[in-house]
Kinemage of the C-alpha trace (Angstrom):
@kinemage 1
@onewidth
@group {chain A} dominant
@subgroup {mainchain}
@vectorlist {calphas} color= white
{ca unk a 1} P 17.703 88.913 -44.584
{ca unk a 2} L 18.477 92.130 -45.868
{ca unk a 3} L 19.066 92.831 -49.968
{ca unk a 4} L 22.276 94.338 -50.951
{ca unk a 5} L 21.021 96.658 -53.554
{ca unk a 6} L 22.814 96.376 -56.875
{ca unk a 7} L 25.414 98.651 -58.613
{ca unk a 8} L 24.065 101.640 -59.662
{ca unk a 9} L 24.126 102.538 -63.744
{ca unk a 10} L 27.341 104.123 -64.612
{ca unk a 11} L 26.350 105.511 -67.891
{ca unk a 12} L 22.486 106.284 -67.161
{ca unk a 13} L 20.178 108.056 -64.278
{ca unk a 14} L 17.009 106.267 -63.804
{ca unk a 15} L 14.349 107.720 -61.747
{ca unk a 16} L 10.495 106.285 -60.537
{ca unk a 17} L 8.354 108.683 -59.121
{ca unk a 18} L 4.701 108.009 -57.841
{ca unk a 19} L 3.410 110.555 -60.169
{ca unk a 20} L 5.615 109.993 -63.922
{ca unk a 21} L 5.933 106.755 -63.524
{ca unk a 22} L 9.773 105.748 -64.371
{ca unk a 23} L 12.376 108.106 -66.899
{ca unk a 24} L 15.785 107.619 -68.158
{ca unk a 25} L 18.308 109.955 -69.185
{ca unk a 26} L 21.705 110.359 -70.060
{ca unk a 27} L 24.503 112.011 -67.363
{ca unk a 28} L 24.525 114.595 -69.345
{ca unk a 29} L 20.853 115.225 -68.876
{ca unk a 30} L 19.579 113.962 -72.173
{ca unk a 31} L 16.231 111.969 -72.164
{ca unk a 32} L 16.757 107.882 -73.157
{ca unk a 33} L 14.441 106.077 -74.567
{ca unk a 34} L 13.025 102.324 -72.989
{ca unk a 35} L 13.448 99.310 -74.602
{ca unk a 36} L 13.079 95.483 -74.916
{ca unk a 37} L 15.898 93.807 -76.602
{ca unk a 38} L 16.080 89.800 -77.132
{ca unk a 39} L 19.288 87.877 -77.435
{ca unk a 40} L 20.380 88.471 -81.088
{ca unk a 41} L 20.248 92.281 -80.243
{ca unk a 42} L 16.722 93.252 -82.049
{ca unk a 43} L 14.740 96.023 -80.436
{ca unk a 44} L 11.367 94.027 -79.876
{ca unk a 45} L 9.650 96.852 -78.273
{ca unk a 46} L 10.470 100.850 -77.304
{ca unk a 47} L 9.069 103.879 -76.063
{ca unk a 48} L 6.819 105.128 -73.891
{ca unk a 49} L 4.547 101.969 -73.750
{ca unk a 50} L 7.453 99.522 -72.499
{ca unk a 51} L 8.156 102.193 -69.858
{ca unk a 52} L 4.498 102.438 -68.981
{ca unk a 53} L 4.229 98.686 -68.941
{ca unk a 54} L 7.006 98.323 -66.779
{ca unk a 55} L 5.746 100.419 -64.553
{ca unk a 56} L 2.488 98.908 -64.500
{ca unk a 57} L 4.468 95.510 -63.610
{ca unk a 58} L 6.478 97.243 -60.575
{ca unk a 59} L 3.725 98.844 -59.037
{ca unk a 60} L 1.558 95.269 -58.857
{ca unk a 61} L 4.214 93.119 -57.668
{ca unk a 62} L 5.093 96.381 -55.083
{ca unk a 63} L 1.224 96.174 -54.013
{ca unk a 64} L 0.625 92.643 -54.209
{ca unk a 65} L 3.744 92.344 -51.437
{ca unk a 66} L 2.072 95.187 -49.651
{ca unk a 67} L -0.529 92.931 -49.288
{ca unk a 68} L 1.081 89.974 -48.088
{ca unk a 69} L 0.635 88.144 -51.291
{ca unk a 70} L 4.833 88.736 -52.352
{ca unk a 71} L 4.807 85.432 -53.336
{ca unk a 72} L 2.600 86.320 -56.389
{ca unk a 73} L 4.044 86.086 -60.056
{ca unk a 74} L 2.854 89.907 -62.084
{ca unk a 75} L 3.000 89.279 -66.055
{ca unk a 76} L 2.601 91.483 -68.958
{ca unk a 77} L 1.338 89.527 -71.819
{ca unk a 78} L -0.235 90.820 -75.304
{ca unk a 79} L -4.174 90.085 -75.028
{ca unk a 80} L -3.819 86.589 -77.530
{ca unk a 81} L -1.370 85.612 -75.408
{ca unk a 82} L -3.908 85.400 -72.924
{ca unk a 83} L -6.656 84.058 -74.212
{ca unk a 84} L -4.102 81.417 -75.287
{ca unk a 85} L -2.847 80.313 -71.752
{ca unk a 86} L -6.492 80.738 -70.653
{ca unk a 87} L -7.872 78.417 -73.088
């Protein structure tokens, strides 16, 4: 079955290379910044670690399907958060 990709951003240009990982910017041109925002509208998390993070997530799942294993969940968790579920 093939995926319909979805609409593209009207107000944004997003781009993933191999090498810099993924950016944002503006149509304009102007850089934007990456960030995590929960339900009630507070910024949880921002910068350049969510982007690098979500990165990090993309590529795994991207190489776990290379691998046949597609069917594999990739999470991000803090390190308690962890130890927690591990316990």
């Amino acid at each position: 079955m093939k995926r319909t990709p979805p609409e593209p951003l009207t107000t944004a240009i997003l781009t993933g290379t191999s090498y810099g990982g993924l950016s944002a910017k503006t149509l304009d041109g102007r850089p934007l910044t990456f960030a995590l925002i929960d339900d009630a509208g507070n910024v949880i998390a921002s910068g350049g670690t969510v982007e690098r993070e979500c990165w990090h997530v993309i590529t795994e799942v991207h190489t776990n399907y290379l691998k046949g294993e597609g069917w594999l969940v990739v999470h991000s968790m803090p390190k308690a958060v962890q130890q927690k579920e591990a316990a």
